[in-house]
PDB file of N, H, CA, C and O in Angstrom:
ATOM      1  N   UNK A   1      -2.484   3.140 -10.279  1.00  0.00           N
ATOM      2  CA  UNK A   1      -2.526   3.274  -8.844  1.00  0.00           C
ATOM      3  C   UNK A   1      -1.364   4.156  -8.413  1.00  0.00           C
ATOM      4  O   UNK A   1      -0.241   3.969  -8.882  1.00  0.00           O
ATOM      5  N   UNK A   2      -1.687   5.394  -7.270  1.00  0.00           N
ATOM      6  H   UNK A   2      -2.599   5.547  -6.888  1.00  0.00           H
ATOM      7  CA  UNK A   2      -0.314   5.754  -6.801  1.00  0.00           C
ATOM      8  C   UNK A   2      -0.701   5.433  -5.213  1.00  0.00           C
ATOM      9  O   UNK A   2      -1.678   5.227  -4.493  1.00  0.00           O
ATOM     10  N   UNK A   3       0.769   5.536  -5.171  1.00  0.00           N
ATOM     11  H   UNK A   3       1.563   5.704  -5.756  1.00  0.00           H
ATOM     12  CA  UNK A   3       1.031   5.373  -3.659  1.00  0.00           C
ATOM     13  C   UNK A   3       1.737   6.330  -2.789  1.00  0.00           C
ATOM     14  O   UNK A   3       2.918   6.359  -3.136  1.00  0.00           O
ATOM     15  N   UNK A   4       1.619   6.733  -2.290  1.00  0.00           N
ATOM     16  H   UNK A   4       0.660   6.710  -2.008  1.00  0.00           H
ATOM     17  CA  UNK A   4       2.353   8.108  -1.290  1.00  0.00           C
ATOM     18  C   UNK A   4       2.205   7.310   0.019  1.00  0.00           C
ATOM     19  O   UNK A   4       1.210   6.712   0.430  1.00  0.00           O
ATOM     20  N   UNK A   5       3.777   7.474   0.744  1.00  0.00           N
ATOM     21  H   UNK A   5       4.585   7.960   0.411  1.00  0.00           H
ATOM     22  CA  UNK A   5       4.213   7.039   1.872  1.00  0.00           C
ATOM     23  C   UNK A   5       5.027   8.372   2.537  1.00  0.00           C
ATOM     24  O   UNK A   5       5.767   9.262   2.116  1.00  0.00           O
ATOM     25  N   UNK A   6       4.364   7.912   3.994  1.00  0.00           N
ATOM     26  H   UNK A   6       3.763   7.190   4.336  1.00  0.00           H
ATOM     27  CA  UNK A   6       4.982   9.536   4.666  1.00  0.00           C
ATOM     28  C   UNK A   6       5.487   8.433   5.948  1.00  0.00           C
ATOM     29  O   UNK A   6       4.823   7.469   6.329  1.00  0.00           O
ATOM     30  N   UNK A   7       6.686   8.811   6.427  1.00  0.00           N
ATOM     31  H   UNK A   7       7.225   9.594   6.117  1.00  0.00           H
ATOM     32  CA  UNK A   7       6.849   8.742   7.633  1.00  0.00           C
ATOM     33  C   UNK A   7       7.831   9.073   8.593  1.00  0.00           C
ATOM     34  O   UNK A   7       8.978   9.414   8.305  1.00  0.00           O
ATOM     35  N   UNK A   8       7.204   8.930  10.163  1.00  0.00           N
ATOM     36  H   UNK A   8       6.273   8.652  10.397  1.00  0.00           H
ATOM     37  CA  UNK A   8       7.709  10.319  10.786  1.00  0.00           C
ATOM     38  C   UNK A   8       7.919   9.233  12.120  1.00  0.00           C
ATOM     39  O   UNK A   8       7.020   8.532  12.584  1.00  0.00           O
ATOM     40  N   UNK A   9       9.008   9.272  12.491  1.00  0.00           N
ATOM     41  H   UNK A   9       9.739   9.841  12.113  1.00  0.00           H
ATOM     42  CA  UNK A   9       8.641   8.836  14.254  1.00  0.00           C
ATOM     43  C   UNK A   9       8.550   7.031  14.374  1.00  0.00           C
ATOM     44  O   UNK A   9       8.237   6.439  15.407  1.00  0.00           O
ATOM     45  N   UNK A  10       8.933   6.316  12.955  1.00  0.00           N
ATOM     46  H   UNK A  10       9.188   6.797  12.116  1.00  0.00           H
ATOM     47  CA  UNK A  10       8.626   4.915  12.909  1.00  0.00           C
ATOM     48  C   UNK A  10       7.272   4.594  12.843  1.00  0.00           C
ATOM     49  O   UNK A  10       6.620   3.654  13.296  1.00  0.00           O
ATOM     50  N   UNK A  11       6.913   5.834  12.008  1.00  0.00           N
ATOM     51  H   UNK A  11       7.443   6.598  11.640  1.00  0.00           H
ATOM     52  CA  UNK A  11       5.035   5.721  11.826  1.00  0.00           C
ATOM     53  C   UNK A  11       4.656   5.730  10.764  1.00  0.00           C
ATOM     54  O   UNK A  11       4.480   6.858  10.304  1.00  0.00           O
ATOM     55  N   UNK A  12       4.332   4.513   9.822  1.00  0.00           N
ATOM     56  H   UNK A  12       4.476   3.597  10.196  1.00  0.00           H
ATOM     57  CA  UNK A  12       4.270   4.810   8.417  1.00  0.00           C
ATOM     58  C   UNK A  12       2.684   5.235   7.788  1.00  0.00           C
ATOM     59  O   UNK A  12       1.740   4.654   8.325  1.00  0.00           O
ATOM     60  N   UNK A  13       2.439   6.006   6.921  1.00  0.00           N
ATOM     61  H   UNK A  13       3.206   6.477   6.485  1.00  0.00           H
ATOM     62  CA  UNK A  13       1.147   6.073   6.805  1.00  0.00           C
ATOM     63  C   UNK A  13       1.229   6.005   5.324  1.00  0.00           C
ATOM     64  O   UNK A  13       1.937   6.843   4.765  1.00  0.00           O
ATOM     65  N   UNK A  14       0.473   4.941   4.471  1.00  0.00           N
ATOM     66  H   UNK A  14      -0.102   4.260   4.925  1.00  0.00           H
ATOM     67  CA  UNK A  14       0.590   5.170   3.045  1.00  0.00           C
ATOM     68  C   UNK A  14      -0.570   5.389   2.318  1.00  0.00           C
ATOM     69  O   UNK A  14      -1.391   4.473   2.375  1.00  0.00           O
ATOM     70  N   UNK A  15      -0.896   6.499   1.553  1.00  0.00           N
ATOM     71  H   UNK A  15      -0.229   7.243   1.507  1.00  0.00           H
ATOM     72  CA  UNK A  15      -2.668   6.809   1.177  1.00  0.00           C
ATOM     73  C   UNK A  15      -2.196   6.364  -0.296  1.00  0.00           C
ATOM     74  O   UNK A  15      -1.240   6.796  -0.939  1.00  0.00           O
ATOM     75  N   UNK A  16      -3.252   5.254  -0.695  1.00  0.00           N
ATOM     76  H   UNK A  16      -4.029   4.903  -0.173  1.00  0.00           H
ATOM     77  CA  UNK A  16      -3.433   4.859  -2.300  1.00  0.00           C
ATOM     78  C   UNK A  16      -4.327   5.436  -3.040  1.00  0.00           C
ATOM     79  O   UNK A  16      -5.388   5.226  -2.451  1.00  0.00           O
ATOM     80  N   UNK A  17      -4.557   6.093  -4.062  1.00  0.00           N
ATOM     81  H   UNK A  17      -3.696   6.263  -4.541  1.00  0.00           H
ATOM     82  CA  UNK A  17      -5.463   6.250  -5.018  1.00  0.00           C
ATOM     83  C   UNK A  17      -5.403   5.367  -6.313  1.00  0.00           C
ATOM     84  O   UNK A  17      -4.346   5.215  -6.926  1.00  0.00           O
ATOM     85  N   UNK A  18      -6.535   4.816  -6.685  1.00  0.00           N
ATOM     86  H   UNK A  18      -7.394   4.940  -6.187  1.00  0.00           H
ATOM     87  CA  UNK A  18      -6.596   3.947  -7.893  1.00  0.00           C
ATOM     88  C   UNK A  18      -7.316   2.975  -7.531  1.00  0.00           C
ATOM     89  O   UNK A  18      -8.186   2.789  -6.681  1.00  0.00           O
ATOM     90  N   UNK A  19      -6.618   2.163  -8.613  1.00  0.00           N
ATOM     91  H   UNK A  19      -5.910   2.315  -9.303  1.00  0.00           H
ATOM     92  CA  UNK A  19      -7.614   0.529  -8.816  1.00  0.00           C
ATOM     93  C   UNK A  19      -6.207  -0.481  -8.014  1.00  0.00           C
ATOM     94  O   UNK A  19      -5.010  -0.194  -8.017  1.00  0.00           O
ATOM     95  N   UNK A  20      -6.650  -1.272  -7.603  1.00  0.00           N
ATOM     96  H   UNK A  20      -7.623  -1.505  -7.600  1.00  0.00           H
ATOM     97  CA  UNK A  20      -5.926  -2.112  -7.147  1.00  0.00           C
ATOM     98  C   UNK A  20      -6.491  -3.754  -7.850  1.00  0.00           C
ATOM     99  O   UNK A  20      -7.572  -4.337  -7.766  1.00  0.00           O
ATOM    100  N   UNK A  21      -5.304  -4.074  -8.478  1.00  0.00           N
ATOM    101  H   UNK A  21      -4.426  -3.600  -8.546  1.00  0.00           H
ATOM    102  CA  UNK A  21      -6.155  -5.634  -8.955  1.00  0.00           C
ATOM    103  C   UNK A  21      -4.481  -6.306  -9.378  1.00  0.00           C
ATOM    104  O   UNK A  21      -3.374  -5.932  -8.988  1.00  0.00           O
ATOM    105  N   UNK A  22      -4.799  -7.215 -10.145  1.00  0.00           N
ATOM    106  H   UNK A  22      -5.697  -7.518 -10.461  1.00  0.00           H
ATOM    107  CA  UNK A  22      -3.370  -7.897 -10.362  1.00  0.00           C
ATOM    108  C   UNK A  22      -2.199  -7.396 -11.237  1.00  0.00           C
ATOM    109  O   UNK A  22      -1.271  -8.016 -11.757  1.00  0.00           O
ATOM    110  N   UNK A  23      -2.465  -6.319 -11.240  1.00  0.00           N
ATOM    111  H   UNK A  23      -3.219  -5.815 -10.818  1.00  0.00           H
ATOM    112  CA  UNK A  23      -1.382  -5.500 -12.183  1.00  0.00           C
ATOM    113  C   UNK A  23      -0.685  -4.799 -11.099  1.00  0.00           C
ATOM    114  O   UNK A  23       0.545  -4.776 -11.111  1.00  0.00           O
ATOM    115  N   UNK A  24      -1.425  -4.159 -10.053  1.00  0.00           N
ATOM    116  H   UNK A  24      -2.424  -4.178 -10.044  1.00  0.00           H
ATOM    117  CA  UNK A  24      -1.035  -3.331  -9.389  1.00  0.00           C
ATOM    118  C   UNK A  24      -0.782  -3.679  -7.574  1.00  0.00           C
ATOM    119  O   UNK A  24      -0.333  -3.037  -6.625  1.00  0.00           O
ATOM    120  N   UNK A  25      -1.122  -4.498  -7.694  1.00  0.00           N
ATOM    121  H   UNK A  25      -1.487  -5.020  -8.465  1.00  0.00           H
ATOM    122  CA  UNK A  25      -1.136  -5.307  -6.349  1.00  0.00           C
ATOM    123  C   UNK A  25       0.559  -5.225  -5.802  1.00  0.00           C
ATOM    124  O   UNK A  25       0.969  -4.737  -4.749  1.00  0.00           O
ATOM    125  N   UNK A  26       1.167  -5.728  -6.653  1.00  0.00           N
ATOM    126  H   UNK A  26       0.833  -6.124  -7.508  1.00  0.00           H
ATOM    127  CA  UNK A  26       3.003  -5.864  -6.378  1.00  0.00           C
ATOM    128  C   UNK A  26       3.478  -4.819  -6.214  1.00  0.00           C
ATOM    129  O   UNK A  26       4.479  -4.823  -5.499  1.00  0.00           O
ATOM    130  N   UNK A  27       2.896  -3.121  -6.913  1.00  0.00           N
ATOM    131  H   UNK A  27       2.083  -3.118  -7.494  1.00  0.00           H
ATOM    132  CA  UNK A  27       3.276  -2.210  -6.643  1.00  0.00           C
ATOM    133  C   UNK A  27       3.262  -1.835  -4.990  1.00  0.00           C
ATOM    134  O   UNK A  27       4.313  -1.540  -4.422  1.00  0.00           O
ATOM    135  N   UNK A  28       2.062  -1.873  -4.328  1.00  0.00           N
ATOM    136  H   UNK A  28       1.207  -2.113  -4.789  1.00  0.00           H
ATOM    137  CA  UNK A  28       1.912  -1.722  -3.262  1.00  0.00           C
ATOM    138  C   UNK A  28       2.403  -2.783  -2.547  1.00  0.00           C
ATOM    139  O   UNK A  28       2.873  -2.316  -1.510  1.00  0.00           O
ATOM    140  N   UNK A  29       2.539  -4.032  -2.574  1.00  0.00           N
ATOM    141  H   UNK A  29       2.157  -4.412  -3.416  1.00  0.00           H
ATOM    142  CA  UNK A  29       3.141  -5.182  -1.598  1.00  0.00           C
ATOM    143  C   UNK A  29       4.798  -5.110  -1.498  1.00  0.00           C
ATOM    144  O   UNK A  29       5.644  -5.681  -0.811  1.00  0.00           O
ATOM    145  N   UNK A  30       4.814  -4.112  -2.539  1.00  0.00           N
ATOM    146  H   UNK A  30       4.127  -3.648  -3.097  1.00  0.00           H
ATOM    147  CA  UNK A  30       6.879  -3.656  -2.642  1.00  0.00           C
ATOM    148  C   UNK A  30       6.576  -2.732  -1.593  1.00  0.00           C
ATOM    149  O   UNK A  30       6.789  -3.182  -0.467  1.00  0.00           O
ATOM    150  N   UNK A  31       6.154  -1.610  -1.653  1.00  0.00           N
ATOM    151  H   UNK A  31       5.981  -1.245  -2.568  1.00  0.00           H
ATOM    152  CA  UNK A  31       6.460  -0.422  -1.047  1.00  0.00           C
ATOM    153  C   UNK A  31       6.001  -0.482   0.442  1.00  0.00           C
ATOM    154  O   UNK A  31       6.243   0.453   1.205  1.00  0.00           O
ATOM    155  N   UNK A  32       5.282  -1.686   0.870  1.00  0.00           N
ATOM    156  H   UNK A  32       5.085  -2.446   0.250  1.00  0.00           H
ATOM    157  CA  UNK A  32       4.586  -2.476   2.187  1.00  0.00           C
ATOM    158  C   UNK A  32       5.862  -3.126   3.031  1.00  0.00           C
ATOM    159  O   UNK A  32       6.060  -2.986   4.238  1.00  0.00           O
ATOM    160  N   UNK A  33       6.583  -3.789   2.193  1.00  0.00           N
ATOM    161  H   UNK A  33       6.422  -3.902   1.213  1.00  0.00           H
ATOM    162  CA  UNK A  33       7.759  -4.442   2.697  1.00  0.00           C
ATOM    163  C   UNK A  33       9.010  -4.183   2.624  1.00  0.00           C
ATOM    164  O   UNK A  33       9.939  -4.985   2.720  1.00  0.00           O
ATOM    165  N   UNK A  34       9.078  -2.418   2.354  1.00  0.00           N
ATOM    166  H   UNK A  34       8.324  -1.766   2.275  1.00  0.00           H
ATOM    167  CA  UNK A  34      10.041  -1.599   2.250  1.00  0.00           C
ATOM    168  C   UNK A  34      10.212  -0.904   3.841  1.00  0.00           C
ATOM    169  O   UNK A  34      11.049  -0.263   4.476  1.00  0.00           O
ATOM    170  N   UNK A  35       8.906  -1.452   4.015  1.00  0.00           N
ATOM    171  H   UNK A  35       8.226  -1.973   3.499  1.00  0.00           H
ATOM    172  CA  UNK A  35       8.920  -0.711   5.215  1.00  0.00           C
ATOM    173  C   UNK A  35       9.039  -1.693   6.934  1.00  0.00           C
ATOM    174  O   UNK A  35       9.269  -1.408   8.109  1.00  0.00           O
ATOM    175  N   UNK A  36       8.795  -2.635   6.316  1.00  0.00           N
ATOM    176  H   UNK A  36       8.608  -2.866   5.361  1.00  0.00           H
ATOM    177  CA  UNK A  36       8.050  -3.544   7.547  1.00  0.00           C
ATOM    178  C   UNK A  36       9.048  -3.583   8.587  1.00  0.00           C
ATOM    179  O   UNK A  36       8.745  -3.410   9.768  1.00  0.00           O
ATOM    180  N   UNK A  37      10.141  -3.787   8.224  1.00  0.00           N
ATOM    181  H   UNK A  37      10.387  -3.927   7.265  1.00  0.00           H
ATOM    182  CA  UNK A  37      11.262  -3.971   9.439  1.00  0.00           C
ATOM    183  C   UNK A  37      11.978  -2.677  10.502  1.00  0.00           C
ATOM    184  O   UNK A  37      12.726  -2.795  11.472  1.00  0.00           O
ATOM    185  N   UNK A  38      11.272  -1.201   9.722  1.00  0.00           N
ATOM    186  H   UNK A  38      10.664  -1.105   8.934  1.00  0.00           H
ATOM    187  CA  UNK A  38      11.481  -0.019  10.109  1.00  0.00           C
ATOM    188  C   UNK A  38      10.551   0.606  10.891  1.00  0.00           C
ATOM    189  O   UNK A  38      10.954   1.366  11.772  1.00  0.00           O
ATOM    190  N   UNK A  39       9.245   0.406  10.712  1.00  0.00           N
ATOM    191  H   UNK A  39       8.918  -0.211   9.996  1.00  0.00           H
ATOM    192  CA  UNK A  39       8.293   0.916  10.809  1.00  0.00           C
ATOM    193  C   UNK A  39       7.042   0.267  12.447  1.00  0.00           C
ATOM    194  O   UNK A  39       6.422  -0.769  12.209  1.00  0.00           O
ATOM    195  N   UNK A  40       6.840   0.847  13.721  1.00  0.00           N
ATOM    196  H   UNK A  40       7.344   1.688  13.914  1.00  0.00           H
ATOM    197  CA  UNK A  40       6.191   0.655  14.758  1.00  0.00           C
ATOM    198  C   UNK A  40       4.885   0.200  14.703  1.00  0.00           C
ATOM    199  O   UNK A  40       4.117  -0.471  15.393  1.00  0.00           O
ATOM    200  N   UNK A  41       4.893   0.824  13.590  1.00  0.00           N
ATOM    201  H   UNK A  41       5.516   1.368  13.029  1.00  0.00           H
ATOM    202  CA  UNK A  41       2.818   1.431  12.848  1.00  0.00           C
ATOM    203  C   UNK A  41       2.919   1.397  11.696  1.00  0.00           C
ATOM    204  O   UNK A  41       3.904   1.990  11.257  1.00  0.00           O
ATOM    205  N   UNK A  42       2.235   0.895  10.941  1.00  0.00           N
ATOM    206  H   UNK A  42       1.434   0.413  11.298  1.00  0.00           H
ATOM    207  CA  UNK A  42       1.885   1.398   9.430  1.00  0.00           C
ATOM    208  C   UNK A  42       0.128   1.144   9.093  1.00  0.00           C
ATOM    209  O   UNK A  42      -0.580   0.138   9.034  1.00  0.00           O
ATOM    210  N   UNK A  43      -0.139   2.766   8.901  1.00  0.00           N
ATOM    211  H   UNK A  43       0.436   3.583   8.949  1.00  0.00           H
ATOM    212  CA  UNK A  43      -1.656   2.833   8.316  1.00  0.00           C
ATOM    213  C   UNK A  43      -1.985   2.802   6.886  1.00  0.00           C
ATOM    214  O   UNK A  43      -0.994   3.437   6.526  1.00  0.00           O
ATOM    215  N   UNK A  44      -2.452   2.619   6.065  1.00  0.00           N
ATOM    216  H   UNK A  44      -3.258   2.104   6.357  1.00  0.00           H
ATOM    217  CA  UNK A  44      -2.870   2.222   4.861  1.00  0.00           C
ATOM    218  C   UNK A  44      -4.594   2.909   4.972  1.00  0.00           C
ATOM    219  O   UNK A  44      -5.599   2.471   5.532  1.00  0.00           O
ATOM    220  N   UNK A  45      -4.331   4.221   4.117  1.00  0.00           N
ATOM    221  H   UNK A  45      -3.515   4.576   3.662  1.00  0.00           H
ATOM    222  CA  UNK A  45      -5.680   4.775   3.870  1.00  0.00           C
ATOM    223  C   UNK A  45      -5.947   4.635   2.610  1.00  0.00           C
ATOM    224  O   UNK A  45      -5.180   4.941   1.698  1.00  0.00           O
ATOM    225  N   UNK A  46      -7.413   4.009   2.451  1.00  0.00           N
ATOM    226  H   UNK A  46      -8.036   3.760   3.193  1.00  0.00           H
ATOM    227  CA  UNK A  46      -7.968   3.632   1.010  1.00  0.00           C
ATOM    228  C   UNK A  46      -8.975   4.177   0.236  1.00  0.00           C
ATOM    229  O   UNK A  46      -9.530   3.847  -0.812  1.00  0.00           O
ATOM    230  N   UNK A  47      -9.087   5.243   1.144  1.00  0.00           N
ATOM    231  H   UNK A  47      -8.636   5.511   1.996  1.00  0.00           H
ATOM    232  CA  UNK A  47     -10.095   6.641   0.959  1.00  0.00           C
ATOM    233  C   UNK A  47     -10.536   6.780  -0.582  1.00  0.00           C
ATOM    234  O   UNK A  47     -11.599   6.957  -1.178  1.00  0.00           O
ATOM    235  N   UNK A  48      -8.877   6.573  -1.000  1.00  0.00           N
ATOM    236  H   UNK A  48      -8.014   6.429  -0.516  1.00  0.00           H
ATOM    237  CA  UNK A  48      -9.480   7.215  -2.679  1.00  0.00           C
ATOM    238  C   UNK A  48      -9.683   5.442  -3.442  1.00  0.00           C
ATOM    239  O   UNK A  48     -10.337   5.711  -4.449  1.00  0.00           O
ATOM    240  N   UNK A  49      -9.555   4.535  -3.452  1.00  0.00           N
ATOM    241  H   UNK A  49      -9.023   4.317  -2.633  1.00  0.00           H
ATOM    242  CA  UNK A  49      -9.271   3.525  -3.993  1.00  0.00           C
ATOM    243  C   UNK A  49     -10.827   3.260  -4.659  1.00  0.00           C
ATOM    244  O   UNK A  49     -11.885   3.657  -4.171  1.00  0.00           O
ATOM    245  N   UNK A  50     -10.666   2.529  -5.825  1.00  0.00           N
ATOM    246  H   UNK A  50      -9.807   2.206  -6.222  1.00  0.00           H
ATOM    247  CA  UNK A  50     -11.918   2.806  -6.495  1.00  0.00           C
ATOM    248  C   UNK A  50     -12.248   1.585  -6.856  1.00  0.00           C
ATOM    249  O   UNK A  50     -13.277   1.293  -7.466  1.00  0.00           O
ATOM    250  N   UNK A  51     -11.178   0.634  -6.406  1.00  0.00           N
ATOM    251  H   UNK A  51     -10.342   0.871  -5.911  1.00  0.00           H
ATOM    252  CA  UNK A  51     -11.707  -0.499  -6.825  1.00  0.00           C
ATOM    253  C   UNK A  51     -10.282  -1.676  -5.977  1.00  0.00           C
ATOM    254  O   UNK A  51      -9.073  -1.492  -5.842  1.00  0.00           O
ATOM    255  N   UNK A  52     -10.996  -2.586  -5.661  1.00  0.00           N
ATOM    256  H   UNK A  52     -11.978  -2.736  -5.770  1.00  0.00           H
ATOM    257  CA  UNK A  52     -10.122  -3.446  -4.803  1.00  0.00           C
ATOM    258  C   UNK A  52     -10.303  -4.808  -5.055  1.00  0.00           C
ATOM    259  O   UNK A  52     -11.016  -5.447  -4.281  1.00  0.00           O
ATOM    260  N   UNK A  53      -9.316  -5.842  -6.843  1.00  0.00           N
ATOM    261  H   UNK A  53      -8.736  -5.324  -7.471  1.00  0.00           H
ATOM    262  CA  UNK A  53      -9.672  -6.899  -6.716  1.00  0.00           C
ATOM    263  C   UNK A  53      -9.821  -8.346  -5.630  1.00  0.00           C
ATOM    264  O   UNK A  53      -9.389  -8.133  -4.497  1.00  0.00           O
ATOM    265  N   UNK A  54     -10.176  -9.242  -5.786  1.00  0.00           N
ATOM    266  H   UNK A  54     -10.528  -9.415  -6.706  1.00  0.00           H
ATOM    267  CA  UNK A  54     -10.643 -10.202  -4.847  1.00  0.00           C
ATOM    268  C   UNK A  54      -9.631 -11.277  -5.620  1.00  0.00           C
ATOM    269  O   UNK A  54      -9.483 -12.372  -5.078  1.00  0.00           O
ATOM    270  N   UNK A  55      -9.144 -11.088  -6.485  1.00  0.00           N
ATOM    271  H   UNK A  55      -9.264 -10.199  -6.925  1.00  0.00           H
ATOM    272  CA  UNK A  55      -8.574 -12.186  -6.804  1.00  0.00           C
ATOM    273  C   UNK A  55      -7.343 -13.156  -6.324  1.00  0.00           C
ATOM    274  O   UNK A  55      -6.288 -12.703  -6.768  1.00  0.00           O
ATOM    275  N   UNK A  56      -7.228 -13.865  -5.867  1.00  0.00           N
ATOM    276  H   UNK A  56      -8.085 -14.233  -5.507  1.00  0.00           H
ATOM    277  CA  UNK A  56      -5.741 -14.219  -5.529  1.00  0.00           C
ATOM    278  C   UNK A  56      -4.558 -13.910  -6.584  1.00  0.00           C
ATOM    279  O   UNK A  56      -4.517 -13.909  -7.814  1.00  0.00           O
ATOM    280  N   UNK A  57      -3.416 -13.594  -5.358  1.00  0.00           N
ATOM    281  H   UNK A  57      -3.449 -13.594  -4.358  1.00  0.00           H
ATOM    282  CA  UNK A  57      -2.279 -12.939  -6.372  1.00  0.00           C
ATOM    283  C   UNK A  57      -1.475 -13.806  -6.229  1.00  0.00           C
ATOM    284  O   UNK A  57      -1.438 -14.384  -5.143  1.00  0.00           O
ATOM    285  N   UNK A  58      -0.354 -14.266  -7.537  1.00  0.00           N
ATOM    286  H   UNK A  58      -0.385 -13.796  -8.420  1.00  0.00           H
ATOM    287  CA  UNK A  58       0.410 -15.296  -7.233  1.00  0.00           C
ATOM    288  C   UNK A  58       1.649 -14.633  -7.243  1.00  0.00           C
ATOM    289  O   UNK A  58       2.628 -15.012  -7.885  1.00  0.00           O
ATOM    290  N   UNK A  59       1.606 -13.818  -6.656  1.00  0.00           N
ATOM    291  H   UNK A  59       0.810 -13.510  -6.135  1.00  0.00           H
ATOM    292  CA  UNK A  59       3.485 -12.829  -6.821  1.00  0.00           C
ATOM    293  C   UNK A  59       4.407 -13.265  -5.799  1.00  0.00           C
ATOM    294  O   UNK A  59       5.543 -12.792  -5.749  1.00  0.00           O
TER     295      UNK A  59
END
């Protein structure tokens, strides 16, 4: 999975490509809460994501 984060103005926008499942889940829930206390807006585009597990994560 990658993750690219842009932001401009307290506007976060982060576009993922990949699989998202329990390997990769923490990658993105880090780089989510890197931001949370900075950020007005944050969009999350999943355009490329190819797969999105259902499983519960215990992280």
């Amino acid at each position: 999975m990658n993750v690219t984060k842009t932001v401009s103005d307290n506007i976060c926008i982060f576009s993922v490509e990949g699989r998202i499942d329990s390997v990769t889940s923490s990658m993105l829930d880090q780089a989510l809460k890197e931001v949370t206390d900075i950020a007005d807006s944050i969009t999350i585009d999943f355009a490329k994501v190819d797969y999105i597990s259902s499983a519960e994560s215990r992280a």
